[in-house]
C-alpha distance (Angstrom), angle and dihedral (degrees) to the residues before:
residue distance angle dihedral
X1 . . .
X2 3.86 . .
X3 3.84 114.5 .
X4 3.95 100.5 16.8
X5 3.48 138.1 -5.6
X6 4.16 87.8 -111.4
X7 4.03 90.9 51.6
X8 3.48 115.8 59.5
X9 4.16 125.5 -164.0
X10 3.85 97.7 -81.9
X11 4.09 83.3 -152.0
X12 3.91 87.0 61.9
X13 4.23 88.8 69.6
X14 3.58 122.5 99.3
X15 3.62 109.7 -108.2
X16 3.96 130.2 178.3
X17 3.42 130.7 -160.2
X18 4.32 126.9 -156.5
X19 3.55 138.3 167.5
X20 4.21 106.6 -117.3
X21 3.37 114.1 -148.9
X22 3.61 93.7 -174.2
X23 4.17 84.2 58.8
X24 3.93 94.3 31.3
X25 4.01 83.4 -141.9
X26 4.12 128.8 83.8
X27 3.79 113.9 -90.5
X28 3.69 113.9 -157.1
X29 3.52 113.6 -160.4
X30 4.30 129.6 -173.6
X31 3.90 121.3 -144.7
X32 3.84 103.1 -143.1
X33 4.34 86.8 53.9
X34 3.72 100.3 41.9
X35 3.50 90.7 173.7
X36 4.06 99.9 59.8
X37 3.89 126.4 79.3
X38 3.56 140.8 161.5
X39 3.80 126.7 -147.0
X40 3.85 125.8 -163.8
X41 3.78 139.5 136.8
X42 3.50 105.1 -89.7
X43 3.96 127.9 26.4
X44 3.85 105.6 -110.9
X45 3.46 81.6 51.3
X46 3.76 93.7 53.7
X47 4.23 92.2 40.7
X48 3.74 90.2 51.3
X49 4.01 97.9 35.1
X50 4.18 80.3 52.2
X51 4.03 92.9 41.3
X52 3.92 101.1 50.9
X53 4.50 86.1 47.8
X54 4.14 80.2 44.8
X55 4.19 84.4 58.6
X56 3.59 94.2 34.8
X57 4.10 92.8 54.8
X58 4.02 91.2 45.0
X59 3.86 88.6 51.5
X60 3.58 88.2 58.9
X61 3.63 93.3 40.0
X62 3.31 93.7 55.1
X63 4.00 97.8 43.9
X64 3.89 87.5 51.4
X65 3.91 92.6 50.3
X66 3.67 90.4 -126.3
X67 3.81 110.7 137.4
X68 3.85 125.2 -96.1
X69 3.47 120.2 -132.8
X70 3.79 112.4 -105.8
X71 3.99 110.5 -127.5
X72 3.28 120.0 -111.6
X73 3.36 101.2 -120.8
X74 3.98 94.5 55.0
X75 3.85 88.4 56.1
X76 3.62 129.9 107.2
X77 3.99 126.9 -133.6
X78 3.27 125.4 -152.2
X79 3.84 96.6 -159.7
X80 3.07 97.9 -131.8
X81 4.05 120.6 109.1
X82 3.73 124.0 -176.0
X83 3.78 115.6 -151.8
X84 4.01 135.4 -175.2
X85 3.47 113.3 -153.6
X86 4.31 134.2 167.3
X87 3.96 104.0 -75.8
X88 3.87 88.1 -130.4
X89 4.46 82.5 62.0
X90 3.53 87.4 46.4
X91 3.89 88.8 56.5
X92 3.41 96.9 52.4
X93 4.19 98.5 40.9
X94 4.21 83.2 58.9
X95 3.39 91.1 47.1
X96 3.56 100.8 45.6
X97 3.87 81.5 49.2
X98 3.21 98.9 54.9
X99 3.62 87.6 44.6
X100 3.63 90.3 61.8
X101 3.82 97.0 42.0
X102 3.64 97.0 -113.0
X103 3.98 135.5 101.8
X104 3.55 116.4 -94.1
X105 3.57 85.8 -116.7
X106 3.89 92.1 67.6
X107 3.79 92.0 39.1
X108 3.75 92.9 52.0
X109 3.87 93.4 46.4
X110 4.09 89.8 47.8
X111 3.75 90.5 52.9
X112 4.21 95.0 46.4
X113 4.03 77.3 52.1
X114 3.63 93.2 66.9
């Protein structure tokens, strides 16, 4: 966080930037506010169209007292992921596992790797 704990650096979000054929222009999209883009002809232009709205909708955020999403990139992870899956998948992960000599911790993480 830069200037306050409620508004974080809008450069710290995760944005992407792709040509759209179906737009003919760039379209610059951010992860933490899936539903904001920014379209233009070249891709600074669509990062730093998509940036100054980014600063805009914090402002507003932040003068509501509605929460800002934290970015990404300034989050912590634990490293620890809890999954469900079909007991009949579960089966065969521990038995591939054991297969392979290794818990089906370390076989799960390996295959989320690929």
């Amino acid at each position: 966080m830069n200037e306050t704990m409620d508004r974080p650096s809008v450069e710290h979000y995760r944005y992407s930037v792709e040509w759209s054929a179906s737009d003919g222009e760039f379209v610059a999209t951010i992860a933490e506010f899936p539903s904001l883009s920014w379209l233009a002809g070249t891709q600074l232009d669509a990062l730093r169209g998509l940036e100054e709205l980014v600063r805009s909708v914090v402002e507003d955020l932040v003068e509501s007292g509605e929460e800002v999403p934290e970015p990404l990139a300034d989050r912590t992870y634990s490293g620890r992921v809890n999954l469900r899956v079909d007991p009949a998948l579960h089966r065969r992960l521990a038995t591939e596992a054991l297969r392979q000599g290794t818990s089906l911790n370390a076989y799960a993480a390996r295959l989320l790797e690929r």
